[in-house]
C-alpha positions as CSV (number, residue, x, y, z in Angstrom):
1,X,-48.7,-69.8,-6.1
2,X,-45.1,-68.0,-6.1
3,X,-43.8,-67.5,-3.0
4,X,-41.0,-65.2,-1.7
5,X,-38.5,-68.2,0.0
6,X,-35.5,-68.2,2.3
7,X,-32.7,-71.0,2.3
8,X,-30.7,-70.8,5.1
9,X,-28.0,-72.9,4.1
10,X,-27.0,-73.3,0.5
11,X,-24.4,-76.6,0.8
12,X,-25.3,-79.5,-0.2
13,X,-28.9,-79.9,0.8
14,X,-30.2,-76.2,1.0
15,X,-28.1,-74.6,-2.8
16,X,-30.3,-77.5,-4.5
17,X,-34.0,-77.2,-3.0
18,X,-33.2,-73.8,-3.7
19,X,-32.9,-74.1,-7.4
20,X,-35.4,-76.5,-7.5
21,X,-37.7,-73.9,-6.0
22,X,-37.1,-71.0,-7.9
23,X,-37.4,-73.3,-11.0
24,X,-40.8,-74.1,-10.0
25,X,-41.7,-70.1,-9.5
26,X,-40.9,-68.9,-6.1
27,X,-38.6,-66.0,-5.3
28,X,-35.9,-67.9,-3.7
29,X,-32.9,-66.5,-1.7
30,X,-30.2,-68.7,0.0
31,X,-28.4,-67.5,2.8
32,X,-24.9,-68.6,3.8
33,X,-22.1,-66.7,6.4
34,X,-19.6,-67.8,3.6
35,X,-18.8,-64.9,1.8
36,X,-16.9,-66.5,-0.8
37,X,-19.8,-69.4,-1.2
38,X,-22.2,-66.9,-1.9
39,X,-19.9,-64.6,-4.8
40,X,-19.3,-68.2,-6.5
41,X,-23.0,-69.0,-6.5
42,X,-24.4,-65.5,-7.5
43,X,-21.6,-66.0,-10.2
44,X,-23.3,-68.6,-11.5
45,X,-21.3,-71.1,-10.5
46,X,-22.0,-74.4,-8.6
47,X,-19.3,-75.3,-6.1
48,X,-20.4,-78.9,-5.9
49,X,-21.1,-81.9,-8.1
50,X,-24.9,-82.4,-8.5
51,X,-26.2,-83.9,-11.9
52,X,-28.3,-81.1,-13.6
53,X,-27.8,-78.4,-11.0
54,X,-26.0,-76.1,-13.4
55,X,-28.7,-76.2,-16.2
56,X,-31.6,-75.3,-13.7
57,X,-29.1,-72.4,-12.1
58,X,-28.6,-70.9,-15.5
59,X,-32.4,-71.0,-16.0
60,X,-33.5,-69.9,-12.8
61,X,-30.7,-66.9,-13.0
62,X,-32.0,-65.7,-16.0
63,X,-35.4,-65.3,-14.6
64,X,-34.0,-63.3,-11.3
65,X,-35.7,-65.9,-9.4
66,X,-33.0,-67.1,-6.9
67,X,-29.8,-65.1,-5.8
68,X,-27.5,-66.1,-2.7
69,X,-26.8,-63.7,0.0
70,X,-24.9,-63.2,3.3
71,X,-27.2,-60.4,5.1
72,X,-30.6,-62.1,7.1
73,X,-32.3,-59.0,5.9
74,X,-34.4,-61.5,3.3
75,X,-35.9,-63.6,6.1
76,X,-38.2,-60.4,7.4
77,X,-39.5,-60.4,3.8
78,X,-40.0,-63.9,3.0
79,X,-43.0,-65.8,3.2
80,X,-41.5,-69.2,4.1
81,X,-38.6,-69.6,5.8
82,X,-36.1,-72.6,5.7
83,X,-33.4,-74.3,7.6
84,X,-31.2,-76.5,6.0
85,X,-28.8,-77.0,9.7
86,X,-28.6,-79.9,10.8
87,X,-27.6,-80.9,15.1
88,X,-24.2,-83.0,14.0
89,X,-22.5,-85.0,17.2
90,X,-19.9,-84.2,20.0
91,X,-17.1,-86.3,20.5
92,X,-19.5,-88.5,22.5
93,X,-21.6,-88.5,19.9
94,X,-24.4,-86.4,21.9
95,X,-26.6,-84.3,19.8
96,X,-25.1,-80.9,19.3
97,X,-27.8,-77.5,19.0
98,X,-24.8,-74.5,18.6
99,X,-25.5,-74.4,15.0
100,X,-28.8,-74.7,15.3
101,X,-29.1,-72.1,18.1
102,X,-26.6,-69.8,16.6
103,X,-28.9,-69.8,13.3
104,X,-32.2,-69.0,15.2
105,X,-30.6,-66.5,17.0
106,X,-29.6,-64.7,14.0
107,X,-32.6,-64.7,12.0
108,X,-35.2,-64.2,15.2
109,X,-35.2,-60.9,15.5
110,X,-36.7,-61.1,11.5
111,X,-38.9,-63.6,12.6
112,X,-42.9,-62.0,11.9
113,X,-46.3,-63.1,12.1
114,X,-47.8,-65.2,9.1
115,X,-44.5,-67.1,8.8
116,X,-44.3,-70.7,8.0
117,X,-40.7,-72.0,9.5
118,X,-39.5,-75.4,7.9
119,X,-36.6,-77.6,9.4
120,X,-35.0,-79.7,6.5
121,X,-32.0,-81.3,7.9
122,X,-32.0,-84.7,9.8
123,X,-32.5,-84.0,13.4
124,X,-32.5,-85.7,16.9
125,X,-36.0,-86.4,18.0
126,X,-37.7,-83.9,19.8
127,X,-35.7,-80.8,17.7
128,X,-38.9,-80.0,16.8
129,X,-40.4,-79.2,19.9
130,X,-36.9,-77.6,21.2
131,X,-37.3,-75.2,18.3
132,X,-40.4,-74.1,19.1
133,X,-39.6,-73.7,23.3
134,X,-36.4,-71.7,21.9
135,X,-38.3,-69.1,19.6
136,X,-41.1,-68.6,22.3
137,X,-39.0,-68.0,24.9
138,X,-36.5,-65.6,22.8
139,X,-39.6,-63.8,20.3
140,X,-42.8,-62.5,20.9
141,X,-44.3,-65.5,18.4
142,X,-46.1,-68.5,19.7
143,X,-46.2,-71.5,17.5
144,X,-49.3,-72.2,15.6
145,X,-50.5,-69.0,15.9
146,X,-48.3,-66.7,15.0
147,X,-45.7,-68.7,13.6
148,X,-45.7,-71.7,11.9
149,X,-43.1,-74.4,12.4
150,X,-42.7,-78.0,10.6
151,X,-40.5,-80.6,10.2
152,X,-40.1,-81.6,6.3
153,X,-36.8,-83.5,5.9
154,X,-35.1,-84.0,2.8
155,X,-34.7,-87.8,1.8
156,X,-32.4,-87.5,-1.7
157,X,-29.7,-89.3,-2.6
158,X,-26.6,-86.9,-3.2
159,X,-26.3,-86.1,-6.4
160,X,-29.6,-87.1,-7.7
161,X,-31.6,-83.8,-5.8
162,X,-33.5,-83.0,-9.0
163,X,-34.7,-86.3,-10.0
164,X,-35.8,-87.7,-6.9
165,X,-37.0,-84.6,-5.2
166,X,-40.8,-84.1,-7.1
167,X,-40.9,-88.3,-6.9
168,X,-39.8,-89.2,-3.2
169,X,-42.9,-88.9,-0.8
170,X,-42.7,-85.8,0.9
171,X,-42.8,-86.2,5.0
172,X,-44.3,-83.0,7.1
173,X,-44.8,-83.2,10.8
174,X,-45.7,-80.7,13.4
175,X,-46.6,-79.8,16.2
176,X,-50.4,-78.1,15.5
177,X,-52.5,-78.7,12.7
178,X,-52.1,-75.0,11.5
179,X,-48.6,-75.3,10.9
180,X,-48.8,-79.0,9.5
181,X,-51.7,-77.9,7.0
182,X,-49.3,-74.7,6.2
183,X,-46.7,-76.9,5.3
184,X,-48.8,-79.5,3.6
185,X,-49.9,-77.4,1.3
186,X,-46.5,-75.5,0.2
187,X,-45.0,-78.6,-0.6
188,X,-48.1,-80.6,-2.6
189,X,-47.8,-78.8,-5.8
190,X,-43.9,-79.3,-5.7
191,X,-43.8,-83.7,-5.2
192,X,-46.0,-86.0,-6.3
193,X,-46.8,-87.2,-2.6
194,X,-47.3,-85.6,0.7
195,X,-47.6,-87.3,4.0
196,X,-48.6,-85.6,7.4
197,X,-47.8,-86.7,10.5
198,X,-46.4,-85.5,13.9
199,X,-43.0,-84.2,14.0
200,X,-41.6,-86.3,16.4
201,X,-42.9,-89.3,14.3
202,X,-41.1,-87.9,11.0
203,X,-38.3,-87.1,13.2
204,X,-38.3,-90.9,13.9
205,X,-39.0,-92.1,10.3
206,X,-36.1,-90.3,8.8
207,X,-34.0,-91.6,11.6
208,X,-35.2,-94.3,10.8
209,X,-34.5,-94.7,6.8
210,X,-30.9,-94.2,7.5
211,X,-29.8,-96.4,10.0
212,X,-31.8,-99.0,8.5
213,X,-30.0,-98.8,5.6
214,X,-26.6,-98.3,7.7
215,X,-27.5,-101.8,10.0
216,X,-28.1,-103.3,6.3
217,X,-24.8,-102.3,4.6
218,X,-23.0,-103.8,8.2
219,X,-24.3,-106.8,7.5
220,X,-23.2,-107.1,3.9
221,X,-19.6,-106.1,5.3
222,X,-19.7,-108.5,8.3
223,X,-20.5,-111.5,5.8
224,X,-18.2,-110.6,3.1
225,X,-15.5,-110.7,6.3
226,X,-17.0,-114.1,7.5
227,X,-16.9,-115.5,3.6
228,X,-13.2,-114.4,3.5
229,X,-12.3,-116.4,6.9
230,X,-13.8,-119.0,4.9
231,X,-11.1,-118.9,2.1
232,X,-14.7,-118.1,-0.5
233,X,-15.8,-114.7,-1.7
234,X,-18.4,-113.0,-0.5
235,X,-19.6,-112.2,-4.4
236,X,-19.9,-115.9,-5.7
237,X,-22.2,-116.4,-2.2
238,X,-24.3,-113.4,-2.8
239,X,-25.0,-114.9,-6.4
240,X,-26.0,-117.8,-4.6
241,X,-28.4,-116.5,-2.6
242,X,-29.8,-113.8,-4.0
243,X,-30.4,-115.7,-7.8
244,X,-34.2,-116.2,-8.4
245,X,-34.4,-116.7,-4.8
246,X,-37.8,-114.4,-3.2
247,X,-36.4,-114.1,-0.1
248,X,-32.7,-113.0,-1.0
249,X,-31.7,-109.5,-1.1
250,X,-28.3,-109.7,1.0
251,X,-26.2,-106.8,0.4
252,X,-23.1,-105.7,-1.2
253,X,-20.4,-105.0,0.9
254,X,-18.7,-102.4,0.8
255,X,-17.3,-98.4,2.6
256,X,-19.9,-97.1,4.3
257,X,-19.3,-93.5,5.4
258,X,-20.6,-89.9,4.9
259,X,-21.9,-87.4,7.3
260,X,-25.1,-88.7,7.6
261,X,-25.5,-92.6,8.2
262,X,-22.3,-93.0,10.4
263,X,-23.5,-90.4,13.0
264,X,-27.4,-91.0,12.6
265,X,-28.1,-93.8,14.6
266,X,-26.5,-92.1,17.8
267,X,-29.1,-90.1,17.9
268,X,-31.0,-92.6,19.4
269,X,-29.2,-95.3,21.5
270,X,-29.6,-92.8,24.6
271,X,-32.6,-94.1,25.8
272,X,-32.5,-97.5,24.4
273,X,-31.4,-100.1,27.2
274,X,-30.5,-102.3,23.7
275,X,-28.0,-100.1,21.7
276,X,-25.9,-103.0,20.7
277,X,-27.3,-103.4,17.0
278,X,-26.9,-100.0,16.1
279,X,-23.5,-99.6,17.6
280,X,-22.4,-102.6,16.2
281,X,-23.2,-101.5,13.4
282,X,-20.7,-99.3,13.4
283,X,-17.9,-100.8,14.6
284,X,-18.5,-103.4,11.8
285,X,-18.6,-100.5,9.3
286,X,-16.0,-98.8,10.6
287,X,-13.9,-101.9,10.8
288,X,-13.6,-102.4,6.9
289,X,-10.9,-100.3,5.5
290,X,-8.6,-101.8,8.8
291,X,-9.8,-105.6,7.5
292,X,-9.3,-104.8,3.8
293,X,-5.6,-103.8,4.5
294,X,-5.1,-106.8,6.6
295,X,-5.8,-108.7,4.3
296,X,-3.3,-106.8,1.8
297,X,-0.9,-107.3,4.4
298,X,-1.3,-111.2,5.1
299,X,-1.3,-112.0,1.3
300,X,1.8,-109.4,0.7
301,X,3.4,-110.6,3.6
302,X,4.4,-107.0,4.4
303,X,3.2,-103.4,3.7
304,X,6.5,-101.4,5.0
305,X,7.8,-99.3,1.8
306,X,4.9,-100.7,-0.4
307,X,3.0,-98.0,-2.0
308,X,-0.5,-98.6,-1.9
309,X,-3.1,-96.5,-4.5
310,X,-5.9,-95.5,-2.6
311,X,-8.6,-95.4,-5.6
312,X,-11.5,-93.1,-4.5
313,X,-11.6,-90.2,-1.9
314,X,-15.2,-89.7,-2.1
315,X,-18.1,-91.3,0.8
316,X,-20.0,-92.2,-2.2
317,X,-19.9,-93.1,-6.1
318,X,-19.8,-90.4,-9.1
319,X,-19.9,-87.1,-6.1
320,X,-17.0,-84.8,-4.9
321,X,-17.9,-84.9,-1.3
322,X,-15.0,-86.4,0.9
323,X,-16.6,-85.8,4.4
324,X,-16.3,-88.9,6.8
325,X,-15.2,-90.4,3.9
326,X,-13.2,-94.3,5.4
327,X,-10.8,-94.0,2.6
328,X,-8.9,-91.5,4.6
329,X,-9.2,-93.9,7.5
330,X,-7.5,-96.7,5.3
331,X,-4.6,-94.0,4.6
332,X,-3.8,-94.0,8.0
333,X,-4.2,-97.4,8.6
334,X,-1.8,-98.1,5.8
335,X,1.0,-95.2,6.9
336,X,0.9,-97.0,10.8
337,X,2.0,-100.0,8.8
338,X,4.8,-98.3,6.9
339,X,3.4,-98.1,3.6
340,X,3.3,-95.6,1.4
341,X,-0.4,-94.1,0.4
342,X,-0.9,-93.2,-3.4
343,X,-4.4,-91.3,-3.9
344,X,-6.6,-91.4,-6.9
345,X,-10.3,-89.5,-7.0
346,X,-11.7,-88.3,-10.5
347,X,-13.4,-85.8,-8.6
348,X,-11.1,-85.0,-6.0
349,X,-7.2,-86.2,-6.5
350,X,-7.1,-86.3,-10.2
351,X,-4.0,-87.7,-12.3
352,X,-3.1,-90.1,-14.5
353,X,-5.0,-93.6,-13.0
354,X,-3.1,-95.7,-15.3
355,X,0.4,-94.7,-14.4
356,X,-0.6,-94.7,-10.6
357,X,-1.3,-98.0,-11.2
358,X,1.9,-99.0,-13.0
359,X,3.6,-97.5,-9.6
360,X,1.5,-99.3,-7.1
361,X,2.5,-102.4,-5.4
362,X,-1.3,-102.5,-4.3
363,X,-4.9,-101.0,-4.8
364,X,-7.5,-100.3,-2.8
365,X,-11.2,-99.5,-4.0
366,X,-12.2,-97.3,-1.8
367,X,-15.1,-96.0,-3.8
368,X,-17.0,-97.3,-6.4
369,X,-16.6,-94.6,-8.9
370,X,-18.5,-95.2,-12.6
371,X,-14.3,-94.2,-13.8
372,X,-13.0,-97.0,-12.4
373,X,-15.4,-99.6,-14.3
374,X,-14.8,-97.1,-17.4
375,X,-11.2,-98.1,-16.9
376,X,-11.6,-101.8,-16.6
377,X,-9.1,-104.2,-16.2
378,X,-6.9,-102.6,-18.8
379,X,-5.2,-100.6,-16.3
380,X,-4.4,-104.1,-13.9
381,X,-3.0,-105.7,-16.9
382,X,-0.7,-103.0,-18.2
383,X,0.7,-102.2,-14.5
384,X,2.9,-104.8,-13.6
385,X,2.4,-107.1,-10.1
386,X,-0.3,-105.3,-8.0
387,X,-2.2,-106.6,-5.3
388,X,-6.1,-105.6,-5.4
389,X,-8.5,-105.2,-2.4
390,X,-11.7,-104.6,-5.0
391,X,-14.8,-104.9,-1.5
392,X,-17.2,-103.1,-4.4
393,X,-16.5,-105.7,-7.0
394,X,-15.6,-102.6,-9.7
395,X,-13.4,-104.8,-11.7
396,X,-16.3,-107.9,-11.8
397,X,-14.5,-110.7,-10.8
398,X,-16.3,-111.8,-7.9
399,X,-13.2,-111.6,-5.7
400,X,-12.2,-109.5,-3.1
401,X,-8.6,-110.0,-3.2
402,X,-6.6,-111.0,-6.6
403,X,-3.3,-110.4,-7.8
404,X,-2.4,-108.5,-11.3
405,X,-2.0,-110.5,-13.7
406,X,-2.2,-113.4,-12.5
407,X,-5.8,-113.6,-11.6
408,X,-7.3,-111.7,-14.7
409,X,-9.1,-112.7,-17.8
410,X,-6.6,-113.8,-20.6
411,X,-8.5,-111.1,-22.5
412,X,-9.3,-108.2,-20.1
413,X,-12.0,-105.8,-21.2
C-alpha cells in the first residue's frame, strides 16, 4: 500500500531509504535545511557515492514519486514520518540531543493524529523513551494513541544501501504494541525479515553490532602490533590460524574510523563499572596510524623532509566519505615529525597515483581502496626507493612493511 513518506534527513542514510522507498511505491519527500543539498538532489543529482543510487533516482524521478525539499510543510501531510538524526558525542563523548531536539521542534507543530514516527539513526539507549517524554510534553499527542513512535535502525554497509536493505533483518522496537505493530507492518512488505522487540532492546542490539565489530577490528590491530614486535607479520600468522582451522576467524588489521563505530561504544560505558574493553578498544584503534608511521620512521631512520603519500582519504574502501577518517590523523602525525604529507584518494584527492609514487620517499595505505589493488605493484616498481606501510595487505605480500624494489616480486603483476 503506497504511502505518502517524510525523510527528514537526506545524507547518507536518509537520501537512500528514500529512493528505495519511492522505488517501492510510496510518495516519498526528504527534507534537509541545506538549500543547496536539496537543488542538487531535485536536479537529479546524487551528491554521494552509493552503488546504484543514481539508476533508482532517475527511475523514481520519472514517476514524481520522491522530490527533496527544505519547508516542514510535507510532514502535516505525510502518513509516516522519519528521522534519519542521529545524538553524535560532546567532547566528553556524552550523548548529545540538540540535533535531535532542534528537529522535533521543527516538525512538532505538523505533528497530527494517525501518525507513525520512526527513529532510523543509531541512538543512545533510552532515546526512545526521551522522544516520546519530549513530544508529550511539547504537543497535544500521547504516544500509542495518538501518535505512533518506533525505533527501526538502519543496519547497511555504506555504499551497499540497495542491496542489503530488502535482505538485512529489519529491527523495530517500541514502546506500546500499537506503535510496534504500526511499524511492523510498514516495513514487512519492504525486507525480507522483520523482528519486533522493545526499543530499548533494539536500541541495545544496534549498539551492539557495532562495537562488536569495533572490539573485533582492535584486536586484529593489537596482534598485527604484537606480530611486528615479534620481527613476523601479522599476515603469514593470520594464514596460520585461520587455514582450515573451525575455530579461526582472527581479523585483518587494519584503519578503523568513520562516524559511527569510533563514537558508538561511548554510548554505553556510563553506567558500566567495566568500561575498559570498550575503551581500549579505542585507544588501540586509534593508536594505528601513530604505530604505522613509527615504524616508517625506525626503518627510515628519519621522517624530517621525507615526503610521505598518504594513499586513501576515505574511513572506508570504494566510498567518498572522509568523516573521522584516521588517515588525517596519520597526516598530522607525520607533519609533527617533519615530514612532508602527499595525499592520494580516487574519490577524494584525485591525481596521477603513479607519479605520486615516483615522488614519495614512503607510502602509507590508509584505505583499502579496490584502485589501489587495480594498480598493483607496477606503480612500487616503476617509482624508485619507497618505503611501504601496506596494514590492509593491498599489494598481497603478506608484509606490513617492505621496501620498493627490493622486497617485490622479480615479476610484479
Amino acid at each position: 500500500m503506497s504511502q505518502r513518506v517524510v525523510v527528514v534527513g537526506v545524507g547518507r542514510v536518509g537520501l537512500p531509504l528514500a529512493l528505495y522507498l519511492a522505488d517501492h511505491g510510496h510518495e516519498v519527500t526528504g527534507l534537509d535545511v541545506d538549500p543547496s543539498h536539496v537543488e542538487s538532489i531535485n536536479a537529479g543529482r546524487m551528491p554521494f557515492l552509493e552503488n546504484g543510487a543514481q539508476e533508482v533516482m532517475d527511475r523514481v524521478r520519472a514517476t514524481g514519486r520522491f522530490r527533496a525539499s527544505v519547508t516542514t510543510e510535507p510532514v502535516g501531510e505525510a502518513e509516516v514520518v522519519i528521522l534519519t538524526i542521529g545524538t553524535p558525542v560532546d567532547e566528553h563523548l556524552n550523548p548529545v540531543f540538540n540535533a535531535l531536539e532542534k528537529v522535533l521542534a521543527s516538525i512538532g507543530p505538523r505533528l497530527r493524529k494517525g501518525q507513525l514516527l520512526i527513529l532510523r539513526s543509531t541512538v543512545s539507549p533510552g532515546t526512545t523513551e526521551y522522544v516520546r517524554r519530549h513530544l508529550e510534553a511539547t504537543t497535544a499527542l500521547k504516544i500509542g494513541q495518538d501518535l505512533f513512535l518506533a525505533f527501526c535502525p538502519e543496519r547497511i554497509a555504506q555504499g551497499h544501501s540497495f542491496k542489503e536493505l530488502p535482505k538485512i533483518p529489519q529491527l523495530v522496537g517500541a514502546l506500546d504494541d500499537e506503535s510496534r505493530a504500526r511499524a511492523a507492518a510498514f516495513f514487512r512488505p519492504l525486507v525480507e525479515t522483520v523482528l519486533e522487540s522493545d526499543a530499548r532492546s533494539v536500541e541495545i542490539a544496534k549498539l551492539f553490532c557495532n562495537v562488536y565489530r569495533y572490539i573485533d577490528f582492535a584486536i586484529g590491530n593489537e596482534f598485527m602490533m604484537l606480530a611486528d614486535q615479534q620481527e613476523r607479520d601479522i599476515y603469514e600468522v593470520l594464514r596460520l590460524v585461520n587455514s582450515g582451522y573451525p575455530r579461526g576467524g582472527l581479523k585483518s588489521p587494519g584503519f578503523t574510523g568513520g562516524p559511527c563505530l569510533y563514537k558508538d561504544g561511548f554510548f554505553l560505558v556510563d553506567r558500566t563499572p567495566f568500561p575498559d574493553l570498550l575503551t581500549t578498544a579505542w585507544k588501540i584503534n586509534e593508536s594505528v596510524p601513530a604505530y604505522l608511521i613509527a615504524g616508517l620512521r625506525e626503518r627510515m631512520g628519519s621522517l624530517e623532509g621525507k615526503r610521505v603519500l598518504v594513499a586513501g582519504l576515505a574511513f572506508k574502501r570504494d566510498i567518498d566519505d572522509a568523516r573521522n577518517s584516521l588517515a588525517y590523523k596519520a597526516i598530522k602525525v607525520l607533519k609533527r615529525y617533519g615530514a612532508e604529507p602527499l595525499e592520494h584518494d580516487p574519490y577524494l584527492a584525485q591525481g596521477d597515483f603513479a607519479a605520486l609514487v615516483a615522488q614519495a620517499d614512503a607510502l602509507m595505505v590508509c584505505t583499502n581502496h579496490s584502485h589501489y589493488q587495480e594498480q598493483g605493484l607496477a606503480a612500487l616498481a616503476a617509482g624508485g626507493e619507497t618505503w611501504v606501510a601496506d596494514v590492509w595487505n593491498v599489494y598481497g605480500l603478506g608484509q606490513v612493511f617492505f621496501h620498493a624494489p627490493d622486497d617485490l616480486p622479480s615479476e610484479p603483476a
